[in-house]
N, C-alpha and C positions, 0 to 999 in steps of 0.2 A: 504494500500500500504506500505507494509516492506521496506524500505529504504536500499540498502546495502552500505556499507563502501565507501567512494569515495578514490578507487587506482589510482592512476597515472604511467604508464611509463616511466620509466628514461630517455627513448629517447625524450617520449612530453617533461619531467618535464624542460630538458636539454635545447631544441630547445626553449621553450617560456620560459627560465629564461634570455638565452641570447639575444632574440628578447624584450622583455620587457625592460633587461636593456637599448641597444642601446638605444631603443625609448626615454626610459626616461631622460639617458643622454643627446641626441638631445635638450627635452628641459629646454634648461637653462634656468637662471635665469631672464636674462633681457629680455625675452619673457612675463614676468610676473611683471615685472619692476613698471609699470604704477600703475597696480593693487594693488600692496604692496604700494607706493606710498599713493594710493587713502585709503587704510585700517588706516596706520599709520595716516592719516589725521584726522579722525574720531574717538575723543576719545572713548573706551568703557564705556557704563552707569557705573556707580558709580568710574569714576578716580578720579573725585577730591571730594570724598566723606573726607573731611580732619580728622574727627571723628573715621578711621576704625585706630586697633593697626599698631605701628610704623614698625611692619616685615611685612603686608600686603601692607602697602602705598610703601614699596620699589618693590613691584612686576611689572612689567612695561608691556605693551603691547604688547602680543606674534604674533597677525595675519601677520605683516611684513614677517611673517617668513615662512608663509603660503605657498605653491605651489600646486595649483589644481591638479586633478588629470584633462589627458588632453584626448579631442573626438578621439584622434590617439589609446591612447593606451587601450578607452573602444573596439575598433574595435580589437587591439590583442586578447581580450577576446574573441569575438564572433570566432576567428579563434580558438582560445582553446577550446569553448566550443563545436566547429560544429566536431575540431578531438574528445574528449571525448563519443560525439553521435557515431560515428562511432564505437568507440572503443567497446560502450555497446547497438549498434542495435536500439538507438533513432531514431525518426526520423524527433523529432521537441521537444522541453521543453518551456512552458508555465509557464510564470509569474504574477504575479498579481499586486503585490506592494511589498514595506520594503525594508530591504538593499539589495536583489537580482534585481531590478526592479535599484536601485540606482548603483548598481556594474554596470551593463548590457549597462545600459542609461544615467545617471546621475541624471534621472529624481526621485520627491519626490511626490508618489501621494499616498494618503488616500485610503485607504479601507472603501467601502460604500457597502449596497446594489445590486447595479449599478454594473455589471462587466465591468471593466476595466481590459485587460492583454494583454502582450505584448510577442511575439511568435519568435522565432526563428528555423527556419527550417534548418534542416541540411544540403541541397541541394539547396537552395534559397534566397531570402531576406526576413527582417523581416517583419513583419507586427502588426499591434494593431487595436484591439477593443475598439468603445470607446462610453458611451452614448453618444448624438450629441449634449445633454446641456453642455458637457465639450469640444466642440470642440477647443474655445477660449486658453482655460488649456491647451491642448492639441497640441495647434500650439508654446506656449510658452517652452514646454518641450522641443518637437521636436528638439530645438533646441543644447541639447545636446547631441543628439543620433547622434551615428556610423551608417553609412549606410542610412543619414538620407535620402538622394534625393533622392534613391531606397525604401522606408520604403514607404506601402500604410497603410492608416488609415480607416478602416471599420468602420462607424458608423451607430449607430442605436438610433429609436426612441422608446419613452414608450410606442408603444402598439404593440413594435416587438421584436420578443425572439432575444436575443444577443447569446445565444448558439446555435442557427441555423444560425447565422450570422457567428460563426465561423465554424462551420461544412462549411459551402459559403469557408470561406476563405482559411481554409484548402484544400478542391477541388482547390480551383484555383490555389495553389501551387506544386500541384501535389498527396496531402498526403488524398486519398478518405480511406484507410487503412494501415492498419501497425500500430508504436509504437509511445504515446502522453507522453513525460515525464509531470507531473506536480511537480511544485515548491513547498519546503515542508510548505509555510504559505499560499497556497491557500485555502481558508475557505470550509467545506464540503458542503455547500450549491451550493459552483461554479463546486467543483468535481464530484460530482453525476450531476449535470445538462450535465454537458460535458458528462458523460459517457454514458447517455441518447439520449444526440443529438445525436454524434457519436458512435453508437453500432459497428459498423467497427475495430474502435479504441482498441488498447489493453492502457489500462494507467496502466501508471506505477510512478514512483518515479523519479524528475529530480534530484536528490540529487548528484548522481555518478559525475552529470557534471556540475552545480550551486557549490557544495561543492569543486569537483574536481578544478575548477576554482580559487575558492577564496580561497582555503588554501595556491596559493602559490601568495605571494606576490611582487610585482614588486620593485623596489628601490624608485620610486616614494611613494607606500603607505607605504613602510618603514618607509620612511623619514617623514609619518603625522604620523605614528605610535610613532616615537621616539618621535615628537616632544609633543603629547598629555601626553606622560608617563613622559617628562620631567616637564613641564607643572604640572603636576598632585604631581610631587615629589615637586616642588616649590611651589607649594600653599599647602602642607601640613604641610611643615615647616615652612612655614610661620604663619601658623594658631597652629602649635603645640608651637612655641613659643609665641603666644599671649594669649596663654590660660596657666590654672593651677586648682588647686585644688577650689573644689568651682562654675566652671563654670558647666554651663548645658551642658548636651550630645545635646540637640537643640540649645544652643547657637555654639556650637560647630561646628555643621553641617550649620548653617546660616552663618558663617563666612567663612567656604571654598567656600560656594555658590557665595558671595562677593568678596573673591579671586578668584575664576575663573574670574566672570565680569571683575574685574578689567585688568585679564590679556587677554579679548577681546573673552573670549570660554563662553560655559557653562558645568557648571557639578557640581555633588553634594559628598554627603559621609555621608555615615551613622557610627554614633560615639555609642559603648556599651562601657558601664562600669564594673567592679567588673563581679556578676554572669552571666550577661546579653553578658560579653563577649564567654562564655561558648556558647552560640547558634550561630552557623556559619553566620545563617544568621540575628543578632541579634534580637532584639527588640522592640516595637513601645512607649514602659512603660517610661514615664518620668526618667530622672535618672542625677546622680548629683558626679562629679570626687572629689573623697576623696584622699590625699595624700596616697601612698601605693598601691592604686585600679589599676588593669588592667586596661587600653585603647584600644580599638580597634577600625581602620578608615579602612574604604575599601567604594570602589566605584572609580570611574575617571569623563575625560570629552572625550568630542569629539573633532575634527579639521576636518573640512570638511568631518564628518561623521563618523573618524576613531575613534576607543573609547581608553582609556588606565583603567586599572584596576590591582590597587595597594592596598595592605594593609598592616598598619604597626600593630603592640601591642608596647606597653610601657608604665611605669609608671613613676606618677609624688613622685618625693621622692626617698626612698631605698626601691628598691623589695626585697621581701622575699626570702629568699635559696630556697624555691619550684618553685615561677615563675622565676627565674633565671635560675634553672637545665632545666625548659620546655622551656625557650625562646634556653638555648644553643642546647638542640634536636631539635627542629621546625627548629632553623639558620643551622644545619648537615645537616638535613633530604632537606632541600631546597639546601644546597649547592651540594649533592647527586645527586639530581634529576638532577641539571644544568651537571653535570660532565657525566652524563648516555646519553646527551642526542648528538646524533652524526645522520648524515646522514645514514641508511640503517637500522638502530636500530628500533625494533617494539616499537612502542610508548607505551604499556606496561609493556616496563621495565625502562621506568622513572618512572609511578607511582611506581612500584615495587623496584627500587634503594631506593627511599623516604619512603616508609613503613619501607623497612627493620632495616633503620635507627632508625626510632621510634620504631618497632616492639623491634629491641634490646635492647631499652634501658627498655624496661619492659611497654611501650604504646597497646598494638598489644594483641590478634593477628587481624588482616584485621583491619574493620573497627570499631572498638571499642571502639577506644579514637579519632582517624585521620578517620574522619565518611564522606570522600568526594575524590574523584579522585584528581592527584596533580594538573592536568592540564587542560585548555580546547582553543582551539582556538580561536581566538580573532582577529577582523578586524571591518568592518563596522555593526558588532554585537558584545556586548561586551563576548557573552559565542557562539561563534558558531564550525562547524564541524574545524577539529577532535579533537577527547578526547584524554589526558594522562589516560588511566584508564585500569585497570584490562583484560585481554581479549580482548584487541583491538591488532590483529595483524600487520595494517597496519603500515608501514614504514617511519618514518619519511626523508623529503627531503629538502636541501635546501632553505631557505626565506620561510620557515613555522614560525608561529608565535604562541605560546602559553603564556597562566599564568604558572609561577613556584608557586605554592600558597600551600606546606603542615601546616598542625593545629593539635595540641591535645586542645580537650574541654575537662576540668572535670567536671564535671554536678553541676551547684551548688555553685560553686567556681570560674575560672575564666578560660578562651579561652586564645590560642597566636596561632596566623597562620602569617602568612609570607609569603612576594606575590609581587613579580617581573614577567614582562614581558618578554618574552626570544623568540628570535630570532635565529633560526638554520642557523647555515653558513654553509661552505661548509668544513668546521676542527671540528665541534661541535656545541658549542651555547655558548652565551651572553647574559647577561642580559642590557635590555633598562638603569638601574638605580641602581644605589649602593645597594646591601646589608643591612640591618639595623645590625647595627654593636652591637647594645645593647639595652635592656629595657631602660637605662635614655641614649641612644645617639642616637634614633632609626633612624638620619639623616645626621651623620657625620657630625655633627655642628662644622667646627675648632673653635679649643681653642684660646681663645686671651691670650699670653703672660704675665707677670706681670710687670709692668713696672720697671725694673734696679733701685735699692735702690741710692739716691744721694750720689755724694764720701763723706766720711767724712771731714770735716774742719780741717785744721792742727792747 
């Protein structure tokens, strides 16, 4: 099943940017009062861990700050997703689990064996399949779904096929033939059994309208968006000032782990050094920061599921004239992409602003030194639809959300990429977090002053 592009119309894009804000403005804060409340109550594992360095212990507890996403506005989705079916002749998209099952519902349920998947019809209410040994799970979740007191729950036993259970449910909703989007992480064991139950059925790809949904962002998952990418810039710094030459790229990476706890999330980061930073997606090789040596950190956390994904390069000590000229290309080349990047513009020509930039400075040509697309969407998946890449002519809109992230690797030598979050508005784009301003400043660390020399004695 070929996947194609999920387009959106400016008239949906328009109607549910403005219907999601209302929503989300509606709920304010003291609606969540109690809850923030109860979070800050509850220190996170390791606060008073008093052994961790002195920039880590100042990190303070970010869940206060938290605001769920709410059952009002996974229901604007389901009115998004049922125009999208319309738009592309669905006439029901089927879920399974992972962050689509999470966007849809709220709900967080494993992939097993066992099909479990939750259906929305274009014409109807939803409904779910479900073993009967999970009904318990199942009445628990319930509880976050939209449309839940209309929602029927089909369950079946182990000695009964569950894809003629749906084939059942589907008749019952009207859909004996026509078109089954499936979700793009349903396993092939679930999609070939489906297309066997129902031979009627044309399946296709739910991508157009699962993708079409969550690219565009509400102010609500904004707002976990910013706050995980902020989150993610503060414990980096944190942990980049606790360290130095000498430490391990594992001790390295255990220490942001410990700054997230402390700041009530979780999330990790993988640390290369010297040649090891040259591999985009580093390393697994033991490795040990030498004054001079490239640094490289990437990875994020989550907030209520939403991820952030940041990476800095820098060195401890004085970089060399070579990684200096490559950090000031990679810092262009990224500020390029940001500047490219506008409402109605094909998302192809940010990756293409950011090549050019490396490409001229003698990096290039395509992908030879910068060996990765600049951008990829990012929400309650840390790389999901759509790409900044080569070839993609869809249009960027409004509260889309990507990584700004160009890199030259020299093989051998040492990597710098560069990678901020960006946010399309409706004038351009923003990035979630500062800029890294330099190899030794890669966090806008203000300077402290020197303190005013005593007057002299007459």
């Amino acid at each position: 099943m070929q996947a194609k592009a999920p387009v959106i119309s400016p008239t949906i894009a328009i109607m549910f940017s403005r219907r999601r804000f209302l929503l989300t403005a509606a709920a304010t804060a003291p609606a969540f009062a109690l809850e923030a409340q109860k979070k800050s109550a509850l220190a996170p594992p390791g606060a008073f861990d008093e052994t961790l360095p002195a920039p880590i212990l100042k990190l303070k507890d970010r869940r206060p700050e938290i605001v769920p996403i709410t059952k009002e506005e996974r229901g604007t989705r389901h009115d998004l997703a049922r125009e999208l079916m319309k738009q592309y002749k669905i006439d029901a998209i089927l879920i399974t689990s992972g962050a689509a099952l999470n966007y849809f519902t709220g709900a967080r349920w494993g992939q097993s064996e066992r099909l479990f998947c939750y259906v929305i019809p274009q014409s109807a209410a939803p409904f779910v399949i479900c073993p009967y040994l999970e009904r318990d799970h199942l009445a628990d979740a319930l509880l976050t779904f939209p449309e839940r007191e209309t929602t029927i729950s089909f369950l079946w036993q182990e000695d009964e096929d569950p894809f003629i259970t749906l084939r059942r449910a589907l008749g019952e909703v009207g859909i004996m033939t026509g078109v089954l989007g499936l979700e793009e992480r349903t396993q092939f064991a679930f999609a070939s059994a489906i297309a066997a139950a129902c031979p009627a059925l044309k399946i296709v790809s739910a991508t157009p309208v699962t993708a079409g949904c969550r690219s565009l962002k509400s102010a609500a998952e904004i707002a976990l968006l910013r706050l995980a990418n902020h989150i993610t810039f503060d414990v980096y710094k944190a942990v980049y000032l606790s360290c130095g030459p000498g430490d391990t790229n594992q001790h390295f990476s255990e220490l942001v782990e410990k700054a997230y706890t402390r700041c009530g999330v979780r999330g990790e980061a993988s640390c290369n050094v010297g040649e090891f930073s040259a591999e985009p997606h580093g390393s697994s090789k033991p490795q040990t920061i030498r004054e001079g040596d490239m640094v490289m950190i990437d990875d994020g956390c989550t907030v209520e599921g939403y991820t952030s994904d940041i990476t800095r390069s820098f060195v401890y000590g004085k970089p060399s004239e070579l990684q200096r000229q490559i950090f000031e290309i990679v810092h262009n080349a990224q500020s390029a992409a940001l500047a490219a990047a506008h409402p109605g513009v094909e998302m192809q020509f940010v990756d293409a602003a950011a090549r050019k930039v490396i490409a001229d400075a003698g990096y290039g040509p395509g992908f030879r030194y910068f060996t990765h697309r600049v951008g990829h969407g990012i929400g309650l998946d840390m790389h999901e639809w759509p790409y900044l890449v080569g070839g993609n002519r869809q249009k960027l809109v409004a509260s889309m959300v990507f990584s700004d992230e160009p890199g030259i690797y020299l093989h051998n030598k040492f990597g710098v990429r560069l990678e901020d979050d960006m946010l399309i508005t409706e004038t351009g784009a923003e990035l979630f977090t500062p800029q890294s301003p330099s190899l030794q400043d890669p966090f806008a660390i203000p300077t402290t002053a020197p303190a005013a020399d005593p007057p002299a004695k007459p």
